[in-house]
C-alpha positions as CSV (number, residue, x, y, z in Angstrom):
1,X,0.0,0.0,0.0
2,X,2.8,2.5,0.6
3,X,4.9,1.4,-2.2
4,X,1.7,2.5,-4.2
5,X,0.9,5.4,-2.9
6,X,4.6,6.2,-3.3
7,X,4.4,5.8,-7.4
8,X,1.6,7.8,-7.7
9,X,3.4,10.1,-5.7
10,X,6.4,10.1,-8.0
11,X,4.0,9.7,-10.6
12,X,2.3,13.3,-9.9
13,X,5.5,14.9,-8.7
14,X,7.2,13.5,-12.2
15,X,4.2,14.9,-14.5
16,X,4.0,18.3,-12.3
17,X,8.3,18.7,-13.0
18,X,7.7,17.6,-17.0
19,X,4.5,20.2,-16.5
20,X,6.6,23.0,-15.3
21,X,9.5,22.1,-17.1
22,X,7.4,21.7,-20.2
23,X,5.8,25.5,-20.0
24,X,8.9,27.0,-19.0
25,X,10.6,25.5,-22.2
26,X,7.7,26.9,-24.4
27,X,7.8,30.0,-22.5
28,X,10.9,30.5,-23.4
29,X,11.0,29.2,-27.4
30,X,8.0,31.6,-28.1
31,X,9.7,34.5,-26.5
32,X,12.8,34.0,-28.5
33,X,10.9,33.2,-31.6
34,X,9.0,36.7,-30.5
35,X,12.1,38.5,-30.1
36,X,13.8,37.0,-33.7
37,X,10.3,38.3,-34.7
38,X,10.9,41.7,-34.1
39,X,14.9,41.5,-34.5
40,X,14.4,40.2,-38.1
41,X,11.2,40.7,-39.6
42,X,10.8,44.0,-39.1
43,X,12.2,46.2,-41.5
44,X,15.6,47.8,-41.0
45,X,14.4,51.8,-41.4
46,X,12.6,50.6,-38.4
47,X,14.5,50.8,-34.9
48,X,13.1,48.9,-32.2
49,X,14.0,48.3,-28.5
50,X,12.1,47.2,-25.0
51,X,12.5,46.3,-21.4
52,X,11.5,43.3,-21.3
53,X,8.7,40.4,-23.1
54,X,6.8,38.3,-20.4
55,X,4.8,35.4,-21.8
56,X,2.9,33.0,-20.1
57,X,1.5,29.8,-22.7
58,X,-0.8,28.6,-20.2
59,X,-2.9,31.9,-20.5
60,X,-2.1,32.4,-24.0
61,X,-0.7,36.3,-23.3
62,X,2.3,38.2,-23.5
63,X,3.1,41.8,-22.5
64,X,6.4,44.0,-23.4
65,X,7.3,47.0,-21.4
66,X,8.2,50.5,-22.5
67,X,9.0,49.2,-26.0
68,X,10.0,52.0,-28.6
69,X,10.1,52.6,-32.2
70,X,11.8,54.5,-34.4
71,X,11.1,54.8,-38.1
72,X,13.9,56.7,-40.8
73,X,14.3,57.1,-44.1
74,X,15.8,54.2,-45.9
75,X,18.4,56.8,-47.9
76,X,19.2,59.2,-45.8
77,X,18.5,57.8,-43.0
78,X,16.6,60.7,-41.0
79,X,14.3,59.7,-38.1
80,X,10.8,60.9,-38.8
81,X,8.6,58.8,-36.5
82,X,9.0,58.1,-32.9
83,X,6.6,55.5,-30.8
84,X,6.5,54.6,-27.0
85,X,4.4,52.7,-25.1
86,X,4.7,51.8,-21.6
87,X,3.0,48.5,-22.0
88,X,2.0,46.6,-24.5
89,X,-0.4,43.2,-23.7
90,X,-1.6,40.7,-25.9
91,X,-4.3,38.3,-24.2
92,X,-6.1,35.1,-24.8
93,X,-3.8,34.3,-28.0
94,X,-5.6,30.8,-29.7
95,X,-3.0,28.4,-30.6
96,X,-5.7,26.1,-32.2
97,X,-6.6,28.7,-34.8
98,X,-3.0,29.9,-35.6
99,X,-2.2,25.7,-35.9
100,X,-5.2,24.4,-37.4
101,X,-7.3,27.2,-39.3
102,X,-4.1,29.2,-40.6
103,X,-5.0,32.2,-38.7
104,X,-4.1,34.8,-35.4
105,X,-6.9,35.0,-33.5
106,X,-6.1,37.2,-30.4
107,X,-9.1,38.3,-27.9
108,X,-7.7,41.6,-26.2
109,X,-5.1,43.7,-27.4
110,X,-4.4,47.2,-25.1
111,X,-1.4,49.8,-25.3
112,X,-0.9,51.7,-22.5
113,X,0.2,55.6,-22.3
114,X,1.6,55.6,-26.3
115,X,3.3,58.6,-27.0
116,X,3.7,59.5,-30.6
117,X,5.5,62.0,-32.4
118,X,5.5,62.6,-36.0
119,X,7.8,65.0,-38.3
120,X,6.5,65.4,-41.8
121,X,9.1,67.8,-43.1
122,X,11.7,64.9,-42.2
123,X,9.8,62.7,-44.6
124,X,12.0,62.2,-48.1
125,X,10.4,63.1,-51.1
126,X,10.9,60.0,-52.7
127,X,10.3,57.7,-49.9
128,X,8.6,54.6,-50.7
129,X,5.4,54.8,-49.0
130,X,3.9,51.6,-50.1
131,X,2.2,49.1,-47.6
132,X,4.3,46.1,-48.5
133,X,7.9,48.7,-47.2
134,X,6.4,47.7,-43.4
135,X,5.3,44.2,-42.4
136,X,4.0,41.7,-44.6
137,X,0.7,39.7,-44.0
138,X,1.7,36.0,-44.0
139,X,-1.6,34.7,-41.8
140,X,-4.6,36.8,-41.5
141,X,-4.8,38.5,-38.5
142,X,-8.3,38.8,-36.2
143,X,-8.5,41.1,-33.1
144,X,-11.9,40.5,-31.0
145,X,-11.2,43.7,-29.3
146,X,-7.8,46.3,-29.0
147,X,-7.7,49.7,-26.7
148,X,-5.7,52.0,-27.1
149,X,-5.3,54.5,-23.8
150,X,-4.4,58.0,-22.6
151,X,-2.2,58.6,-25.7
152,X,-0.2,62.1,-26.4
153,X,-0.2,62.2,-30.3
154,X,1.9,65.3,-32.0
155,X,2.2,65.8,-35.9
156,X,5.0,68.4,-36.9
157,X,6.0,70.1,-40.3
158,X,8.5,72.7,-41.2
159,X,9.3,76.6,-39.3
160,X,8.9,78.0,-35.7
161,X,5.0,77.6,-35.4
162,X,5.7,73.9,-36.8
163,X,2.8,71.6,-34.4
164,X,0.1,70.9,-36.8
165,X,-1.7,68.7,-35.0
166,X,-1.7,68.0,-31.1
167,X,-3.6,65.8,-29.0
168,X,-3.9,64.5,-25.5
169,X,-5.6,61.6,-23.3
170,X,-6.4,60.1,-26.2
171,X,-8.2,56.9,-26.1
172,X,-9.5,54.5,-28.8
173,X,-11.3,51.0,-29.1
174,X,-12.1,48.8,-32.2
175,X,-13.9,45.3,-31.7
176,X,-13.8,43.1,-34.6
177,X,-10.5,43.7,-36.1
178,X,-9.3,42.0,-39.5
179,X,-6.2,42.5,-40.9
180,X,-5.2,40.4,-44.2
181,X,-3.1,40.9,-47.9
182,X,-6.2,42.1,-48.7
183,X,-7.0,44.9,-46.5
184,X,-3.6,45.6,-46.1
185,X,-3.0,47.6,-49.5
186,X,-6.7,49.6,-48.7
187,X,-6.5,53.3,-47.7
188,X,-8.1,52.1,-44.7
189,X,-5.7,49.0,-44.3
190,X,-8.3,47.5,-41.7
191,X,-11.3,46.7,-41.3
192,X,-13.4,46.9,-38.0
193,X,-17.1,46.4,-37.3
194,X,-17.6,49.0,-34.2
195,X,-14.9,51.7,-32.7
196,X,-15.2,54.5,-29.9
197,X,-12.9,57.7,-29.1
198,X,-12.4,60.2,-26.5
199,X,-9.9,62.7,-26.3
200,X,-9.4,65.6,-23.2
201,X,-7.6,68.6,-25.5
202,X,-7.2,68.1,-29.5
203,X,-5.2,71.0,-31.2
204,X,-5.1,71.1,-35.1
205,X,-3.6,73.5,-37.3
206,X,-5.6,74.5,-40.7
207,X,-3.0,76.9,-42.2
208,X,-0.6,80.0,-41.4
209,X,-3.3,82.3,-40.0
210,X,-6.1,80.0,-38.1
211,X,-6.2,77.3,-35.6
212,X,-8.9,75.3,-34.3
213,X,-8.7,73.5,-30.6
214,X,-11.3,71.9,-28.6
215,X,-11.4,71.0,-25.2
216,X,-12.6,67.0,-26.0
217,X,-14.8,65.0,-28.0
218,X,-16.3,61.5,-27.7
219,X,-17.2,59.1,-30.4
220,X,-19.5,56.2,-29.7
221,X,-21.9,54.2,-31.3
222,X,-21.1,56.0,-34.9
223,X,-22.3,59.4,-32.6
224,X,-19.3,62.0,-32.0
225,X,-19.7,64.9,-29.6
226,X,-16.8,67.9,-29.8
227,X,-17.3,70.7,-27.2
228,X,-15.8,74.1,-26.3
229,X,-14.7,74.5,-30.2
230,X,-12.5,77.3,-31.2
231,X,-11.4,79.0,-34.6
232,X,-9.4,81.7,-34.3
233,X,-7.1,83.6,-36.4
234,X,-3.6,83.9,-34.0
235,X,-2.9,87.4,-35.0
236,X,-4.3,90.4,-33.6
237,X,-6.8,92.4,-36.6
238,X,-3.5,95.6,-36.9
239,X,-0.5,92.5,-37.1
240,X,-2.5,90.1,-39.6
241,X,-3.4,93.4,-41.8
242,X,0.3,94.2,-41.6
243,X,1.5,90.5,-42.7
244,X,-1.0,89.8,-45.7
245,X,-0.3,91.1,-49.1
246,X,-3.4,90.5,-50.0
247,X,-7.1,90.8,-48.1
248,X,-8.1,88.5,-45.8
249,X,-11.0,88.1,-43.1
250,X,-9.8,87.9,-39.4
251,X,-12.0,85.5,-37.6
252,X,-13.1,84.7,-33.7
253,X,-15.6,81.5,-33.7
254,X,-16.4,79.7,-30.7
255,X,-19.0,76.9,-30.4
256,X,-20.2,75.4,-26.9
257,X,-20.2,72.1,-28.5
258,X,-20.6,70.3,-32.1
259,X,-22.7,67.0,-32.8
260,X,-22.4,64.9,-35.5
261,X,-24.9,61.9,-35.7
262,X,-24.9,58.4,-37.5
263,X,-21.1,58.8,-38.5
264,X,-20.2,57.1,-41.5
265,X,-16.7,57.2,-43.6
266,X,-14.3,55.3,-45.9
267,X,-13.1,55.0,-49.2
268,X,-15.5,53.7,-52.5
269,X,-13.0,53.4,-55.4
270,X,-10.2,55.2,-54.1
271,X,-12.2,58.1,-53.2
272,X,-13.2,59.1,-49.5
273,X,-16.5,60.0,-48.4
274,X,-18.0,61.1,-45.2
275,X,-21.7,60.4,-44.1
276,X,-24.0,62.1,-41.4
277,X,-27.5,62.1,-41.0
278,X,-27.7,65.2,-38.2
279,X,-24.6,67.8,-37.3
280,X,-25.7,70.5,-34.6
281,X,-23.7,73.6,-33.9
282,X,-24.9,74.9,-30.0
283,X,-24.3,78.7,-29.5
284,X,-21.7,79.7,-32.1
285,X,-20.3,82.9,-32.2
286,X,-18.8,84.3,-35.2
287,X,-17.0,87.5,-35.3
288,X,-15.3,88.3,-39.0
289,X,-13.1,91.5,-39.4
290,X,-11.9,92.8,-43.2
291,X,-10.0,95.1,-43.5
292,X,-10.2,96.7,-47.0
293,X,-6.9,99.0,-46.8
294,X,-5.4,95.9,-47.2
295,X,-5.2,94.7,-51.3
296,X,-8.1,93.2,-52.5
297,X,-7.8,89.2,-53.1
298,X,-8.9,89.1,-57.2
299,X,-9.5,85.4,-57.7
300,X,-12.6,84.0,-58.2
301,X,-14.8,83.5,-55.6
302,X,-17.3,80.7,-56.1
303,X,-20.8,80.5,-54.3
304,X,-21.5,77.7,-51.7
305,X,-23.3,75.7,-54.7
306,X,-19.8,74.9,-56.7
307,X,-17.8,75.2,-53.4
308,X,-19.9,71.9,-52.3
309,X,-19.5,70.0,-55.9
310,X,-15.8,71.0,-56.0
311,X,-15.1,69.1,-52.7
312,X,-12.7,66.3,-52.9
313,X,-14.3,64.0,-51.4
314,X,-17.9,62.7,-51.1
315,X,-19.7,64.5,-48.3
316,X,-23.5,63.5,-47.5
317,X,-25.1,65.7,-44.3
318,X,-28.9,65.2,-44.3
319,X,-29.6,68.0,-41.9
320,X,-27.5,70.8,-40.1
321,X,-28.8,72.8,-37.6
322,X,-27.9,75.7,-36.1
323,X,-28.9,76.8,-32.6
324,X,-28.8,80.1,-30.3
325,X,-25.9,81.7,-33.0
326,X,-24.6,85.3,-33.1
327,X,-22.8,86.9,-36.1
328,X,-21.0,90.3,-35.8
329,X,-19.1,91.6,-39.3
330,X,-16.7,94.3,-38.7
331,X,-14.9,96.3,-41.8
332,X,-13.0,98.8,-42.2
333,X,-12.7,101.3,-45.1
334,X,-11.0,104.7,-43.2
335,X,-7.5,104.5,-42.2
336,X,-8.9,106.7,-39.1
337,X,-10.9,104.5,-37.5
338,X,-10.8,100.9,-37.2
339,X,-14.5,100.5,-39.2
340,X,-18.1,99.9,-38.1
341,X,-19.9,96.3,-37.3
342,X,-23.8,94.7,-38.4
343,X,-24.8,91.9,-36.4
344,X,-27.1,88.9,-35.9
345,X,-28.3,87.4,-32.8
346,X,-30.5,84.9,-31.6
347,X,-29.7,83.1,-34.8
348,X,-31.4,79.8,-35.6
349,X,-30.9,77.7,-38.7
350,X,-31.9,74.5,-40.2
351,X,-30.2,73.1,-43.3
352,X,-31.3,70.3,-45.8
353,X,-29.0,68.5,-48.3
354,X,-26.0,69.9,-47.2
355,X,-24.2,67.5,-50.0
356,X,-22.6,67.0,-53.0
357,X,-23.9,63.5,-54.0
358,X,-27.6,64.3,-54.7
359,X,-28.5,64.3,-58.0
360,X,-30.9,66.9,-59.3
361,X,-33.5,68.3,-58.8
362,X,-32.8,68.0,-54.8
363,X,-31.7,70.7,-53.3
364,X,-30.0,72.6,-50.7
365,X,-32.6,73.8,-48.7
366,X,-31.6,76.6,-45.9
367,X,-34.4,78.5,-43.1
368,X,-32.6,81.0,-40.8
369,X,-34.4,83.1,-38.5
370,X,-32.1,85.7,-36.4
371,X,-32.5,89.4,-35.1
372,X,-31.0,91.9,-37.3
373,X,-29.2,95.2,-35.1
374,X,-30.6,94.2,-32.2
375,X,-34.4,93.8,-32.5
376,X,-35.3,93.6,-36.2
377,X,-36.8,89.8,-37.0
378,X,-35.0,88.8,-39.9
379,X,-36.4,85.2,-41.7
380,X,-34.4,83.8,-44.9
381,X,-35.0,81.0,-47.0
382,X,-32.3,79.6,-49.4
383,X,-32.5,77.3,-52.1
384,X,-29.4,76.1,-54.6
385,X,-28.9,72.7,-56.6
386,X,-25.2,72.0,-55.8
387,X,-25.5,70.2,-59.4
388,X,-26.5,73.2,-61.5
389,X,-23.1,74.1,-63.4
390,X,-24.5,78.0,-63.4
391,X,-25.2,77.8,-59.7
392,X,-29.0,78.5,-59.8
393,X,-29.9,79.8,-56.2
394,X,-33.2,82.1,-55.1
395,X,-32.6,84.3,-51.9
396,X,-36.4,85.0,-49.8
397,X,-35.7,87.2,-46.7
398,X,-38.7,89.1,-45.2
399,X,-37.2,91.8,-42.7
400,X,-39.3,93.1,-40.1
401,X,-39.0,97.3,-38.9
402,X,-35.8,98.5,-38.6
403,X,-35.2,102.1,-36.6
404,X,-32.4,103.3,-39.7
405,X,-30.1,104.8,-36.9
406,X,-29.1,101.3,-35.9
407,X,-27.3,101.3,-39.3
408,X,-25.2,103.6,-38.6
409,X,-22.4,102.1,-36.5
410,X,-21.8,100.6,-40.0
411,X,-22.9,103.7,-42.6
412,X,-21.2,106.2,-40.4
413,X,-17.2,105.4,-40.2
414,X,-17.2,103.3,-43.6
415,X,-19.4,105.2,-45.6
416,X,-19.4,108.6,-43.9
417,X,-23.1,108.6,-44.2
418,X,-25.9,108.7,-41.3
419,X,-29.5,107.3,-41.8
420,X,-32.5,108.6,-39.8
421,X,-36.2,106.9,-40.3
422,X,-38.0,103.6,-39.8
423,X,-38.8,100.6,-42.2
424,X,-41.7,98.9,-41.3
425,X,-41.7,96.1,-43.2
426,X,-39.2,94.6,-46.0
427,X,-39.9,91.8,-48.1
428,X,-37.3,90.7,-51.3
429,X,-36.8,88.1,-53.7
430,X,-33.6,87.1,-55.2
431,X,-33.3,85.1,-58.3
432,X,-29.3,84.9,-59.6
433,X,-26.6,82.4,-61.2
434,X,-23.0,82.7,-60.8
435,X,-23.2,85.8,-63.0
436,X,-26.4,87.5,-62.8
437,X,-29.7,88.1,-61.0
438,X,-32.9,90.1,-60.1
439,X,-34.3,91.1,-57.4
440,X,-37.7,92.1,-56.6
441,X,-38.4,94.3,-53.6
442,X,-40.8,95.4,-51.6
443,X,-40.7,97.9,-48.6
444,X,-43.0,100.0,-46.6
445,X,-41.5,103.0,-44.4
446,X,-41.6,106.6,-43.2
447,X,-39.7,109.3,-42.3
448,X,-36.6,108.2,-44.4
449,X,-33.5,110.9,-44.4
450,X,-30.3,110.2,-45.3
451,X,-27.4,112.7,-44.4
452,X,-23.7,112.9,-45.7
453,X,-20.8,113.5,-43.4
454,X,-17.3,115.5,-44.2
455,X,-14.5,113.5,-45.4
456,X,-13.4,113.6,-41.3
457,X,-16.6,111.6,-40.7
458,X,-17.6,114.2,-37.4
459,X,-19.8,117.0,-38.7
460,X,-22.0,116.7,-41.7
461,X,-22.2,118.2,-45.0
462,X,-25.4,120.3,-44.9
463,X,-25.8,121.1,-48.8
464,X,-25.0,117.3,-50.0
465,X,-27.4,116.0,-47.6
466,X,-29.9,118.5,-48.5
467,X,-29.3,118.0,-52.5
468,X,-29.5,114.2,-51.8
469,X,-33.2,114.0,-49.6
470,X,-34.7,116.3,-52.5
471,X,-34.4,112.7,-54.6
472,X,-35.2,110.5,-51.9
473,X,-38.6,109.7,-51.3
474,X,-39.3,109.9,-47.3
475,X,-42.7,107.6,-47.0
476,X,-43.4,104.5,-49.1
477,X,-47.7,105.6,-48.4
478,X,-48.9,107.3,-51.7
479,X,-52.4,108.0,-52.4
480,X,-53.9,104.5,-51.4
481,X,-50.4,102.4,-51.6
482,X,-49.0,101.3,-48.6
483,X,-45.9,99.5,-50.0
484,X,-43.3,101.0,-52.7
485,X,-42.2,98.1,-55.2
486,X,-38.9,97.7,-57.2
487,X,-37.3,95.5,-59.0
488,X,-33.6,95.8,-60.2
489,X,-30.6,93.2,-61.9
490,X,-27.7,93.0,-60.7
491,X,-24.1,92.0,-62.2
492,X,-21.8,89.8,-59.4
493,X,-18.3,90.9,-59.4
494,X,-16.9,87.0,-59.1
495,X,-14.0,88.0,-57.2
496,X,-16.3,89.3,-54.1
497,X,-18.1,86.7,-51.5
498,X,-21.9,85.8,-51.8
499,X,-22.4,88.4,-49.5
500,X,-21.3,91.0,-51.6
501,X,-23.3,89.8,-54.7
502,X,-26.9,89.8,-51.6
503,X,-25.8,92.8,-50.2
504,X,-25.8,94.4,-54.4
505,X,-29.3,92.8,-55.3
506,X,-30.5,95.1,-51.5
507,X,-29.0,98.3,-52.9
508,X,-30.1,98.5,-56.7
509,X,-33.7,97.7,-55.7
510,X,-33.1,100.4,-52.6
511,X,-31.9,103.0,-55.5
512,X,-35.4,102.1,-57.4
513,X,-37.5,102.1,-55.0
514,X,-36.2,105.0,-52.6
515,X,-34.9,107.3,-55.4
């Protein structure tokens, strides 16, 4: 009875030592097939190094700590991309699919606290950029889930003011990961059934003169949410006139928070589109400075209709809606003063086919109601068919009364001309291409006086003022008329904004109708 009990003693104590010894052996030929991995296969513009690879066969993980890379240029040699991570862990890798159905099937994948920094003007020219230059596919490759946490991302190109694009506590998931020869020459050289994002501070860039930031988003469930948005040119209004050779708007835009529902994107034959079904804008504030001392910009400026079919890319946005807005336009014409502002408040907006993929006759529908100088109800509706090649649009706005002195923080320092009276009531129709239009007015108000300053701006000039009111009709009421009518055509000048060509259509029919 002993003697037996001793066997199966030695029995289990053998099998536990061949057991041990067994996983340790395995332990250690995958982590030096791991490590020949990376020493070999990788390519050689790629410089890699770690603290250490733990792997544990039993539980089919490994982890390696604070692993870097470095990626150069295979000529020259100049380092262009740097990578840490202070852990990287692979879990619940299945040897029987890797052995049996010729493929990596890993469950969890998560990088810890990646810092990456990327420098574009290190790039060569001629670098070869194609997919097959990093690793090649041998085995497809599926990922149930991989997380990527807290990560510092910075993009840099060439000068002083070189970070482009800046982000921080940056965190990302994709679940159902597939990575094969096939995807791997894509655009998009994954594919992925479901992904979410958050960020704390995102920083980006968009050209010498403006930079947007935002203090975080979140993406989830194809929904994205971006809030405290900023765009703002980085020069005061006196330095950016001073470095432009040609005129440019100075802009202040700030947004309490941007949604964007049913996210879709990709590429469909080589080109990229973006999908939404909803984007909100809460509370924006726009404020737009020009300063017209500065020499005027000649190109061609193209309305919204050709702006959307010239994209480069496929965009689709079913509905965009604006809430709570405010809009102040400053300019300045006068070297002695710094110009006078219009403004809109309480704006509100809605937007239709905000698109360049539907065909015609759909079009871009847009509703806006706002306040106008403070009290005076403004509605507009717009209507353009991005696919019209001569950028067909009609322009309805009904304008409700407007005391004529609130003009004048505009009239007075740009135009050196002050405006006393009301107008009741305002309504306009504006049918134009990219070259042309009419407009069709109709106003009713009293008491209308319009009065001409000196060249200074301060006191007024009593005999032009007087000379120009003998031609000015003061009261829209005539016998039993209660509205005065116009209509007038108007020529754009294509290297002004939309604005300009509205703001044209207003004053010819004014000129009939008040003149």
């Amino acid at each position: 009875m002993k003697r037996s009990f001793k066997k199966i003693v030695y029995t289990v104590l053998a099998l536990g030592a061949v057991f041990i010894i067994g996983t340790v052996s395995i332990n250690i030929i995958l982590k030096n097939k791991l490590e020949d991995f990376i020493k070999t296969r990788l390519p050689e513009n790629m410089i890699r190094s770690y603290d250490d690879i733990t792997v544990e066969t039993f539980g089919g993980s490994l982890s390696i700590t604070n692993a870097s890379l470095i990626i150069r240029n295979k000529k020259n040699n100049q380092e262009h991309t740097f990578v840490n991570v202070e852990k990287l862990k692979i879990s619940d890798i299945s040897y029987w699919n890797y052995l049996f159905n010729e493929e990596i099937h890993i469950e969890n994948i998560s990088l810890e606290s990646p810092t990456i920094a990327h420098y574009e003007n290190r790039i060569e020219k001629n670098e070869d950029s194609r997919r097959n230059s990093f690793v090649s596919i041998y085995k497809p490759i599926i990922i149930e889930n991989l997380k990527i946490n807290n990560t510092k991302l910075a993009i840099f190109e060439k000068g002083k003011d070189s970070t482009k694009l800046y982000t921080k506590g940056l965190s990302v998931e994709l679940d159902g990961i597939k990575i094969d020869k096939k995807t791997i020459t894509q655009k998009i050289p994954i594919e992925y059934k479901t992904y979410k994002a958050k960020s704390d501070t995102v920083f980006v860039k968009l050209g010498p003169y403006e930079n947007l930031t935002a203090k975080g988003f979140r993406i989830e469930n194809r929904n994205a949410k971006f809030n405290d948005l900023t765009l703002k040119t980085k020069y005061s209004k006196r330095k950016l006139s001073r470095l432009i050779t040609k005129e440019r708007d100075h802009y202040n835009l700030s947004l309490n928070s941007v949604s964007i529902n049913s996210i879709d994107f990709g590429f469909k034959h080589n080109r990229f589109f973006a999908k939404s079904t909803m984007i909100s804008l809460t509370a924006p504030s726009l404020e737009i400075y020009r300063d017209k001392l500065v020499v005027d910009d000649l190109k061609t400026k193209p309305l919204y209709s050709k702006m959307l079919r010239d994209l480069p890319f496929e965009l689709t946005v079913d509905s965009l809606k604006i809430t709570d807005g405010k809009i102040k336009y400053e300019e300045r014409q006068n070297a002695e003063n710094m110009g006078g502002s219009i403004n809109f408040e309480n704006l509100n907006a809605e937007m239709a086919n905000v698109s360049n993929t539907y065909k015609s006759p759909t079009k871009t529908e847009i509703e806006i109601k706002s306040n106008f100088m403070g009290k005076t109800p403004i509605t507009v509706n717009w209507s353009f068919d991005v696919q019209n090649m001569e950028d067909q649009f009609q322009f309805r706005a009904e304008v409700g009364q407007l005391v004529a002195e609130r003009l004048n923080s505009f009239t007075e320092p740009n135009l050196k001309v002050m405006l006393e009276g009301n107008t009741n009531k305002t309504y306009f129709t504006i049918d134009g291409n990219n070259t042309s239009s009419t407009i069709d007015m109709k106003i009713n108000y009293s008491d209308f006086k319009v009065i001409l300053l000196q060249k200074d701006g301060k006191d007024k000039n009593k005999f032009l003022s007087t000379i120009a009111n003998i031609f000015i009709s003061k009261n829209s009421e005539k016998k039993d008329e209660f509205y005065k009518e116009g209509k007038a055509n108007a020529t754009r000048n294509k290297s002004k904004s939309v604005f300009n060509f509205l703001w044209i259509n207003v004053k010819e029919a004014l000129i009939k109708i008040l003149i």
